[in-house]
N, C-alpha and C positions, 0 to 999 in steps of 0.2 A: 245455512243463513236463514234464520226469521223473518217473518214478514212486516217489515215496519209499518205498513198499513193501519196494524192496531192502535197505536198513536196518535191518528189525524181525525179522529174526532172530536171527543171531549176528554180533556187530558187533562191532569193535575199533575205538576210538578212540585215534589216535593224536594227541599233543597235547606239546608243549613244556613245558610249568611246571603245577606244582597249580595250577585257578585257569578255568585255557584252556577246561577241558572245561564249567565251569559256566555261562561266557559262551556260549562256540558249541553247548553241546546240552545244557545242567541241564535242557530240558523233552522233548528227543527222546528221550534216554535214560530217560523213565521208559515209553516208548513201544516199545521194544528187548526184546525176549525175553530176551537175554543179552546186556549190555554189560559189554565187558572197555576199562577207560583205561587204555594205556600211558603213563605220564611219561618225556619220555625224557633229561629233565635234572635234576638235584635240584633245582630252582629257586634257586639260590642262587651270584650273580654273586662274580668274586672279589674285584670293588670294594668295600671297604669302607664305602661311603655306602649300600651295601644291608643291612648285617650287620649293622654296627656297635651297634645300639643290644639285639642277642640277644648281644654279647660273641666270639662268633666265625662264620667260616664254613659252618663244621659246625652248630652250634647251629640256626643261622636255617636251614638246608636241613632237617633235625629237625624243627622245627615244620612248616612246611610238606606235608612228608612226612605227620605227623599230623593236618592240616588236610584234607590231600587222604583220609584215610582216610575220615574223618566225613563228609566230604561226600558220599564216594559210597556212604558205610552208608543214608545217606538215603533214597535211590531203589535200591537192590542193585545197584549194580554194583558189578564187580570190580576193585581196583586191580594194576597191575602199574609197580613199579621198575624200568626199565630198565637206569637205575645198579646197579643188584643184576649184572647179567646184564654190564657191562661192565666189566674191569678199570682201575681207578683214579676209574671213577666218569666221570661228563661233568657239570662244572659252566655252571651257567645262562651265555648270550651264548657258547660254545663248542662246540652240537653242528656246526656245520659245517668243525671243524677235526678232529674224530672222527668223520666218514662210514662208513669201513671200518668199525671197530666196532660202530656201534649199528646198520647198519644188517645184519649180522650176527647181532647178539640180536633185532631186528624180526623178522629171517627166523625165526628160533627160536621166538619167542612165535606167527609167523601158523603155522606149522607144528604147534604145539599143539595151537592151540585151533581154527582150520581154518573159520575164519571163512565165513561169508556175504559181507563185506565188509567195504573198512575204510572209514573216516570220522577226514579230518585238516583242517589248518588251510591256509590258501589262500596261497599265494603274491604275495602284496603288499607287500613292503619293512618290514613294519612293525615288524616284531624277527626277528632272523637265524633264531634258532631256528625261530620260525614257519616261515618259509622250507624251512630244514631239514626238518622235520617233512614238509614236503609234499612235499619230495624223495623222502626218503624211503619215504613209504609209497607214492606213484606207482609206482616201480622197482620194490619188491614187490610190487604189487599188477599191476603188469605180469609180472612172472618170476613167479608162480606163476596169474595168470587169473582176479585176483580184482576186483571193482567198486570205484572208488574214489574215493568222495564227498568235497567240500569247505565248510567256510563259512568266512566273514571275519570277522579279528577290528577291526583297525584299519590304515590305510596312510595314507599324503599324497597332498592334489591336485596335480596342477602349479601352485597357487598358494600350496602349502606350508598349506594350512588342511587340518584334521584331518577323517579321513574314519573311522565308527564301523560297523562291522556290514552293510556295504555293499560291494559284490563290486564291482572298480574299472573291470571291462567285463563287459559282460552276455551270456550264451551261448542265450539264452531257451531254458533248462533248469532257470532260476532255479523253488525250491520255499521257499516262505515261514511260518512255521508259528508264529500267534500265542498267544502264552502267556495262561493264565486258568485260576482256580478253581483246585483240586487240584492242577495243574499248577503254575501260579504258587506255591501255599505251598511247596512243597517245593523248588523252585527257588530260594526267597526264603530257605529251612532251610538250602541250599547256600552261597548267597552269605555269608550271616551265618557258617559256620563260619569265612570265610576269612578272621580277624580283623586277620593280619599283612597282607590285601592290599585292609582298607576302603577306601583312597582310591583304589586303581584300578579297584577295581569299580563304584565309583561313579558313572563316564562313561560305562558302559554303557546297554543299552535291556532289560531283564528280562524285558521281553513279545513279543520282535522274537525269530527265528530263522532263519538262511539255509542253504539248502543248494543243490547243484548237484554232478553228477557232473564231477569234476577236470577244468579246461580242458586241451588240450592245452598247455604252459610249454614255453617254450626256456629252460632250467635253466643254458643257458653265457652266458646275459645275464642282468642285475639284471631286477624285475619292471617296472619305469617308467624311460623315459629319464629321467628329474627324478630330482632328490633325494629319495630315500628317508627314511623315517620313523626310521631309527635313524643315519642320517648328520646328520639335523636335531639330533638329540639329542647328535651328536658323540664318540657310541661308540668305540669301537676299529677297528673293521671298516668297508668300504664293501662298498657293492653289488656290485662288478667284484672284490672280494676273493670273498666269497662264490660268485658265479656263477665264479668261480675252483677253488673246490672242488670244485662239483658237476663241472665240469668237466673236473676231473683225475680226477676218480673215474670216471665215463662212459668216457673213453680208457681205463684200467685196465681197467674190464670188457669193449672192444672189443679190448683186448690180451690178456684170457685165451680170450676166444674165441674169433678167431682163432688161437690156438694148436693151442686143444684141435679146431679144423676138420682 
């Protein structure tokens, strides 16, 4: 077992959508000295079956935006927009097609505030951006020497049944942290802000918490031979797209390298 200690100091949490951070650490973070959540997409897909009913794309990323505010007034942490810091914004189901970019303003944000560590979401198939996120902060968190924690949010089994807050192979590093009292009300304060995303939160476990220092990933393959959790849903993207990008991006930075040798 790791020592979660590394955590409770100055921590960024790096997280995909308003929402991520209250599932994987609404009770770590009130345990955090200084917790900074980075969003690093305005949560707001450009499919119309997700907006539609706030009237536009914008509008529904707006709320969101707002939700994610209160929630982390909650327990004091700091919010940070990513989309602020990247030009034209990165909308939800799209940060792995803007790698360069955000992970550009990442570097900027870890450079600020010069964290102790980061803290993202685990590499499991189960929404691209998830994925992303953990690319992400890995490669930072490698190019500047910094620690870099993971927990689960959701992914598929190889027999396509839905897997919740569960790390899909286990490094026994695994740290388990159950929610209760003080903890749980405000975590419970959290989830209720996120009114636009009651039904998804709802599949959750509110008392469960995982962490684990970032396995080592091979980031140029999907996380599961099987079919992944957002190919089941029949998304836009597969797996071998995705590990496509991190993959293009990896060669880019092994070609500015080698230059500047």
């Amino acid at each position: 077992m790791a020592d979660i200690d590394v955590l409770l100091g100055t921590t960024i949490i790096l997280v995909a959508h308003p929402d991520d951070e209250v599932i994987g650490f609404g009770a770590l973070m009130q345990r955090i000295r200084k917790a900074v959540v980075v969003f690093a997409t305005d949560g707001a897909p450009r499919d119309e079956y997700f907006w539609k009913p706030y009237g536009s794309r914008e509008a529904y990323a707006e709320i969101r935006r707002q939700e994610a505010r209160a929630a982390l007034a909650v327990v004091g942490a700091e919010p940070v927009f990513l989309t602020d810091r990247v030009a034209g914004g990165i909308a939800d189901q799209e940060l792995f097609r803007r790698l360069p970019q955000a992970l550009e303003g990442f570097r900027n944000v870890v450079a600020e505030i010069r964290p102790n560590a980061l803290l993202t979401l685990s590499y499991e198939g189960g929404h691209p951006d998830h994925d992303s996120a953990c690319f992400i902060a890995t490669m930072v968190g490698r190019s500047v020497g910094v620690p870099v924690w993971e927990s689960p949010l959701y992914h598929r089994e190889p027999d396509g049944t839905g897997a919740v807050q569960k790390f899909h192979q286990l490094s026994g590093e695994e740290v388990e942290l159950n929610v209760a009292g003080e903890e749980m009300r405000r975590k419970l304060d959290m989830f209720h802000t996120y009114k636009s995303q009651k039904l998804t939160l709802d599949v959750f476990r509110p008392e469960l918490e995982k962490f684990r220092p970032v396995a080592n990933y091979d980031f140029t393959r999907p996380p599961m031979p099987w079919k992944l959790n957002y190919e089941i849903w029949q998304w836009s993207m597969t797996g071998e797209q995705v590990a496509a990008a991190f993959t293009d991006y990896l060669r880019s930075e092994e070609a500015v390298q080698t230059r500047e040798l």
